[in-house]
C-alpha positions in Angstrom: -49.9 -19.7 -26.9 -51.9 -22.7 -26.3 -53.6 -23.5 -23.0 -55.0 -26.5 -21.7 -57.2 -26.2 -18.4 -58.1 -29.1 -15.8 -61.0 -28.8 -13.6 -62.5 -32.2 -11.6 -65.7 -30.4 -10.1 -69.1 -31.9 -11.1 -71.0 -29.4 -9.8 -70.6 -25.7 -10.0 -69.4 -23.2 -7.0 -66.8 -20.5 -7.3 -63.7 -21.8 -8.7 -66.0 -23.1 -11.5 -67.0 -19.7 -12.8 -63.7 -18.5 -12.0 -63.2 -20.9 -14.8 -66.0 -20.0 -17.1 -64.7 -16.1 -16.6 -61.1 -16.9 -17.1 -61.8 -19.2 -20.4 -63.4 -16.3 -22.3 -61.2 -13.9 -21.2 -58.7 -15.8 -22.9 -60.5 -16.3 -25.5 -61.1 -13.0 -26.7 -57.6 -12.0 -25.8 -56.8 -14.8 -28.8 -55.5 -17.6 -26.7 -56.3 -20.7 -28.0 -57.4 -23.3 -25.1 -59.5 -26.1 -24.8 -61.0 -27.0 -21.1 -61.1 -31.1 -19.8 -63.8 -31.1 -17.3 -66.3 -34.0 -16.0 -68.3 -35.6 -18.4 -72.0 -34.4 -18.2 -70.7 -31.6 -15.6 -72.3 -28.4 -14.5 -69.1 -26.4 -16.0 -69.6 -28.5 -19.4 -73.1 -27.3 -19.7 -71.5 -23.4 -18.8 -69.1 -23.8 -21.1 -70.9 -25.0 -24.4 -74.1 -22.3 -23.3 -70.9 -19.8 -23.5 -69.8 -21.0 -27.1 -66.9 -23.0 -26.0 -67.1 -27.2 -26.5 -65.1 -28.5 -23.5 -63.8 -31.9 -23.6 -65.7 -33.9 -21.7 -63.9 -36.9 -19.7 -64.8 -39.3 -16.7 -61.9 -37.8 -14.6 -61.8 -39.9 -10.8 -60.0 -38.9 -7.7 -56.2 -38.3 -7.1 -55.1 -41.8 -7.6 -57.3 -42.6 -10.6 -54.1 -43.4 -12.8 -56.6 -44.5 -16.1 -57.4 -40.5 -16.2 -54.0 -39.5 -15.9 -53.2 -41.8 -18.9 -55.8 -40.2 -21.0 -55.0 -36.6 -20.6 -51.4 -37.5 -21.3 -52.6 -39.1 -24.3 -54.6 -35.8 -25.4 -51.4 -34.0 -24.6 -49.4 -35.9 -26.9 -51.9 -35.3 -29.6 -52.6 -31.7 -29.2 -49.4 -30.5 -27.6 -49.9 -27.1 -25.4 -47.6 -24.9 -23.6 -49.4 -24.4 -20.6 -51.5 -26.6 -18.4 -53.7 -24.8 -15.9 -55.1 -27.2 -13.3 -58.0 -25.6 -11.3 -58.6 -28.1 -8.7 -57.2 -30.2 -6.2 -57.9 -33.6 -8.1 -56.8 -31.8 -11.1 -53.0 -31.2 -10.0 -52.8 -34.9 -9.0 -53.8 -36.1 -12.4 -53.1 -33.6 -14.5 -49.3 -33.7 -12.6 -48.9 -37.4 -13.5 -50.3 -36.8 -16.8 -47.2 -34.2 -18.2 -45.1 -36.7 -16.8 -42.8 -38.9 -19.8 -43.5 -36.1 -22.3 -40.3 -35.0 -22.3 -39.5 -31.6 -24.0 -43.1 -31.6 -24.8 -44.3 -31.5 -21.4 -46.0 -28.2 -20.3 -45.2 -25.6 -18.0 -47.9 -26.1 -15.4 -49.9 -24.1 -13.3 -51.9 -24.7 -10.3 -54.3 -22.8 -8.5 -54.9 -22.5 -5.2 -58.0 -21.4 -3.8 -58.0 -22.3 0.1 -56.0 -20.4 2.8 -55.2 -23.9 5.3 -51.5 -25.5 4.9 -51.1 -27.8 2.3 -50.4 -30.2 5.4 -53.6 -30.3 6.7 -54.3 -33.2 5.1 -50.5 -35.0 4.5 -49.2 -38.6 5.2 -45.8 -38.0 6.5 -45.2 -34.7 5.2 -45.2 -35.9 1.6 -47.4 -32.8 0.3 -45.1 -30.9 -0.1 -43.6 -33.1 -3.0 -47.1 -32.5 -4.5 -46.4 -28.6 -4.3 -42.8 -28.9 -5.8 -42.5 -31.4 -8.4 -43.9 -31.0 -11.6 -45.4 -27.8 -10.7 -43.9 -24.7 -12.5 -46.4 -22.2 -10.7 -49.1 -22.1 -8.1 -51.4 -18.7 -8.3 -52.9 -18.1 -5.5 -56.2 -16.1 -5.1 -55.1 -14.1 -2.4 -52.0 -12.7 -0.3 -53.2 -14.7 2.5 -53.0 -18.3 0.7 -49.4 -17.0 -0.8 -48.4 -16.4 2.7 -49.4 -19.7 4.0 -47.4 -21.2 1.2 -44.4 -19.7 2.1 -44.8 -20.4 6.2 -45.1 -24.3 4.6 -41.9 -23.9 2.7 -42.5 -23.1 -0.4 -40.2 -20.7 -2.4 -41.6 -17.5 -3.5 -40.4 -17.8 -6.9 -43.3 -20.5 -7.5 -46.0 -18.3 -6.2 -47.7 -15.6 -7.9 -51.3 -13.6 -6.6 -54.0 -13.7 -9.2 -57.3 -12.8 -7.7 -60.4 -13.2 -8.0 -63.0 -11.3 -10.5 -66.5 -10.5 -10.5 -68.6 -9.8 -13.5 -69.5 -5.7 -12.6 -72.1 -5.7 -15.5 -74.4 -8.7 -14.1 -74.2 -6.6 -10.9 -75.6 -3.4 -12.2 -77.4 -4.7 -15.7 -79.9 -6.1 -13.1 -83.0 -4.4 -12.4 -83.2 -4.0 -8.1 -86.8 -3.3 -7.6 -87.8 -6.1 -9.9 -85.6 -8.5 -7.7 -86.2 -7.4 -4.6 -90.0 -7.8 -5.2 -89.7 -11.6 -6.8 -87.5 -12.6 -4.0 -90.0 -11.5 -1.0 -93.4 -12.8 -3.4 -91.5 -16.0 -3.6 -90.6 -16.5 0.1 -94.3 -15.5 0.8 -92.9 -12.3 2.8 -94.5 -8.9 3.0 -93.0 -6.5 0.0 -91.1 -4.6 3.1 -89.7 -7.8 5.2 -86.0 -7.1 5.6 -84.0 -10.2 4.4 -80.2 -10.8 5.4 -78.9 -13.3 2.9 -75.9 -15.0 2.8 -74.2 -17.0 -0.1 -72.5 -20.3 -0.2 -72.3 -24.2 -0.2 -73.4 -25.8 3.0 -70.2 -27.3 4.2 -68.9 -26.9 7.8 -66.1 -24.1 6.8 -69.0 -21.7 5.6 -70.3 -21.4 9.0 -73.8 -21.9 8.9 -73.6 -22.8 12.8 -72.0 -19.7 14.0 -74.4 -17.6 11.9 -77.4 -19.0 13.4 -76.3 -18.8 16.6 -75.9 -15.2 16.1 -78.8 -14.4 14.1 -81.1 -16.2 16.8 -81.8 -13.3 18.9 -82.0 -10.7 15.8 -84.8 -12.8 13.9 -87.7 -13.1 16.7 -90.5 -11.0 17.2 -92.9 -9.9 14.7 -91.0 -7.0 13.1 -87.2 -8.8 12.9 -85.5 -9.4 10.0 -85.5 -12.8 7.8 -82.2 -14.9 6.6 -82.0 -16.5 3.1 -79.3 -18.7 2.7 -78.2 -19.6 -0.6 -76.6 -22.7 -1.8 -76.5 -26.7 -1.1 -74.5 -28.8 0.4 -74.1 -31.4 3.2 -75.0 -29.9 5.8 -78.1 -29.0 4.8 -80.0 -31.7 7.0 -78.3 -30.4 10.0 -78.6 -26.5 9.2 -82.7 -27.2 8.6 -82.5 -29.1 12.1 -80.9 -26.2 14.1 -83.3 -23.7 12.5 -86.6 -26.0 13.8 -84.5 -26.4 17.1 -83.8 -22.7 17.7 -87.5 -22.0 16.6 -86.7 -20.1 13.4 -88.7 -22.1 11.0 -90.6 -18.7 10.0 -87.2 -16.6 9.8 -84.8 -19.0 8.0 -85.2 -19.3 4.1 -82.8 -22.2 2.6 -83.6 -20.9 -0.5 -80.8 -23.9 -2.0 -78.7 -23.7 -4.8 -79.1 -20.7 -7.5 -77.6 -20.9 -10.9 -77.9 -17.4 -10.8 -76.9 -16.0 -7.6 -77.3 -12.3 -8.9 -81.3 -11.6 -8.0 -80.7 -13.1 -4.6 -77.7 -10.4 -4.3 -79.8 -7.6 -5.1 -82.8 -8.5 -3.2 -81.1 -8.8 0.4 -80.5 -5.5 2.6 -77.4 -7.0 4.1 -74.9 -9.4 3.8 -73.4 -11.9 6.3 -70.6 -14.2 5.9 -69.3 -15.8 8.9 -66.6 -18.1 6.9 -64.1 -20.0 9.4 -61.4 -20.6 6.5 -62.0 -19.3 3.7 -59.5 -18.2 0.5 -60.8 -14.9 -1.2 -64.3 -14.9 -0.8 -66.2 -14.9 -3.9 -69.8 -14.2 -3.4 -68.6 -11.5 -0.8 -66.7 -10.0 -3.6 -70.1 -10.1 -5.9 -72.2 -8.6 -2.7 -69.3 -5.4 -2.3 -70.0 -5.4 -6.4 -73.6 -5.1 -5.4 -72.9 -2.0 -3.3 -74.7 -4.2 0.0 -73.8 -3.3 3.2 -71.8 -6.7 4.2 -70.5 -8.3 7.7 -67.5 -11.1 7.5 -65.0 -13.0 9.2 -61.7 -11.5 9.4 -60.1 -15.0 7.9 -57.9 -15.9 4.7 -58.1 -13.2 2.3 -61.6 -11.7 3.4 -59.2 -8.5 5.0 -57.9 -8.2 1.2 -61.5 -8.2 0.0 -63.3 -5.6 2.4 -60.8 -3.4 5.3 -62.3 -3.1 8.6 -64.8 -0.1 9.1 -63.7 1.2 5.3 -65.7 -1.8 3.0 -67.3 -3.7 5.7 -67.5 -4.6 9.2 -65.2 -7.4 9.8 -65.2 -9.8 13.0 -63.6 -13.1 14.2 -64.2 -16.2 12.9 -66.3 -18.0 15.3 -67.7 -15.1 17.4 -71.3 -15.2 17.4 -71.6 -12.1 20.0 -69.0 -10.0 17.2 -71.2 -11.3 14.5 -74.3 -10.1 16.0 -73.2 -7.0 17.3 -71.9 -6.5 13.7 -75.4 -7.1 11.9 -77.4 -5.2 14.8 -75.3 -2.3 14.3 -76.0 -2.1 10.2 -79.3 -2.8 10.9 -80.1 0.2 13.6 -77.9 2.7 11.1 -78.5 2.9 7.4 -76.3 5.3 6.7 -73.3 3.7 7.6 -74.6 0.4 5.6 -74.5 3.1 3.0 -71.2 4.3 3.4 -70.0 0.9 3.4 -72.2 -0.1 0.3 -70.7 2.4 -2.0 -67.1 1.9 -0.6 -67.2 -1.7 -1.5 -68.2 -1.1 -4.9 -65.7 1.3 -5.6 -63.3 -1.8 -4.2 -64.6 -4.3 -6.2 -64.2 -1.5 -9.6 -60.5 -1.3 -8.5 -58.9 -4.8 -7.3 -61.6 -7.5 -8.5 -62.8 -7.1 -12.0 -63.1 -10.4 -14.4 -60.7 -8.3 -16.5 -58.0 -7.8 -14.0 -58.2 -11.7 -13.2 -57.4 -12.5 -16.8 -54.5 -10.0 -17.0 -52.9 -11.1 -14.4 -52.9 -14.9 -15.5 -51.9 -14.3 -18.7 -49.4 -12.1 -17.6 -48.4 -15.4 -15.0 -47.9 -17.5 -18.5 -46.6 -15.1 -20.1 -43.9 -14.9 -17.5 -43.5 -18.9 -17.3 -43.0 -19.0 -20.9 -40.7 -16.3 -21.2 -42.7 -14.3 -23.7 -44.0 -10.7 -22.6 -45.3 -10.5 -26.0 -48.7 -11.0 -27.2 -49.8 -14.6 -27.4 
């Protein structure tokens, strides 16, 4: 079996190291691949750091036809069987690229990673067309984002759940102490300052706003708690503006984005993540994996990811009262953050390994191809 992957990102969030894990999963599974990704790109740096040489391209938007023309020309000369497109802009192009090759075109794959309809953003309905022709097989990250598929028309037999996998041995090769320690000396915090920390890019579906608004009340006075977020984004300018107009300039860390997200993880005492749409979840996944005690939105997949009062406590997107009745409640009783710690690592061991993610999309190309075999 031979593989080719597509992703469009320059930088590096989620789906990239979903990427990066997936890649040498295959790898040492024998599957030969090779991965097309943005020249000079953070998941081209990733990738050759990890031993694999991606090939680099300057890949454009969706109607950026001259990259289109380049992958097809790549695919004539190094014919695969499957093409695995990980982003949006990568199932334009990489679509129109398969197409003229005839018998030799690919059985493609797409992966889907948000829970909204595809016809959020459609001219006339046309999306749909995007999701049906040329596309063998679209695996979506959670049972929430296959669902949403099928309310927009899609037929199950294109749709397959592969989720998300987190790397258990980063989580517990760590040493705690040691991070919990650097993280407080380098916020200038006291070695006992409590720090809620929450993961992601600063964009308007993370829901910086609602958190805030939350937190507000939790984070005054002289013995409260402190918020790190982690990550970079657009809104940062506006989330550092709300913090001076709230008066949480002393509380509110925007600690911005971490290469290594794992010594923030193990540092906090609790996790928040108020996501308003939101696919599966992927730091959450890594804080369950770090046995934290964790507060989310009941949105997308997050429900897959952590059940109500069993892995977490969930609320509704949006609710800042929920949200801080949530957090006040973990804070005022450790033993139940506890409880919930331990549960969600003993989730994250069963559904959301980096091992399971790879056998389950092999087993999806497997299936396309016909062969149950070994590759």
């Amino acid at each position: 079996m031979r593989v080719m992957h597509i992703n469009t990102e320059r930088g590096f969030r989620g789906g990239e190291q979903q990427v990066l894990y997936l890649v040498r999963g295959l790898a040492e599974r024998g599957v030969a691949q090779e991965v097309v990704c943005q020249r000079g790109g953070a998941l081209a740096a990733r990738l050759r750091a990890a031993g694999v040489e991606p090939v680099e391209l300057a890949l454009g938007g969706y109607l950026d036809l001259g990259s289109s023309r380049r992958i097809r020309r790549r695919l004539r000369a190094h014919p695969v069987e499957v093409l695995h497109l990980h982003t949006a802009q990568a199932h334009a192009i990489g679509v129109r690229a398969a197409r003229g090759l005839g018998a030799r075109r690919p059985r493609t794959v797409v992966s889907r990673r948000v829970s909204y309809s595809i016809y959020r953003h459609s001219f006339l309905g046309l999306n749909r067309l995007k999701y049906t022709r040329g596309v063998d097989l679209i695996l979506c990250v959670a049972e929430a984002v296959r669902e949403r598929l099928l309310a927009d028309g899609l037929g199950p037999e294109r749709l397959a759940v592969v989720r998300s996998g987190v790397d258990l041995e980063r989580l517990c090769g760590a040493d705690r102490g040691a991070a919990r320690a650097a993280a407080r000396a380098r916020l200038g915090l006291a070695p006992d300052a409590t720090l809620l920390g929450h993961v992601g890019a600063l964009t308007p579906e993370k829901g910086h706003g609602v958190l805030l608004e939350a937190l507000a009340p939790l984070l005054t006075g002289p013995a409260g708690p402190h918020l790190v977020l982690v990550g970079e984004g657009p809104r940062r300018a506006a989330i550092e503006a709300e913090v001076r107009a709230r008066g949480l300039a002393g509380r509110v860390h925007l600690a911005g984005f971490a290469a290594d997200t794992v010594p923030w993880l193990l540092a906090f005492d609790l996790f928040v993540f108020p996501s308003l749409i939101e696919g599966i979840g992927g730091t959450l996944i890594e804080a369950l994996g770090a046995a934290l005690p964790c507060v989310a939105s009941r949105t997308g997949g997050l429900p897959e990811v952590a059940r109500d009062e069993v892995e977490a406590l969930l609320v509704p997107p949006g609710d800042a009262g929920a949200l801080r009745a949530a957090v006040g409640r973990l804070l005022g009783d450790p033993a139940l953050g506890a409880r919930l710690g331990a549960a969600g690592r003993r989730r994250v061991e069963e559904r959301f390994t980096v091992a399971r993610m790879v056998e389950g999309t092999l087993a999806a190309y497997r299936s396309l191809l016909g062969a149950p075999g070994a590759p």
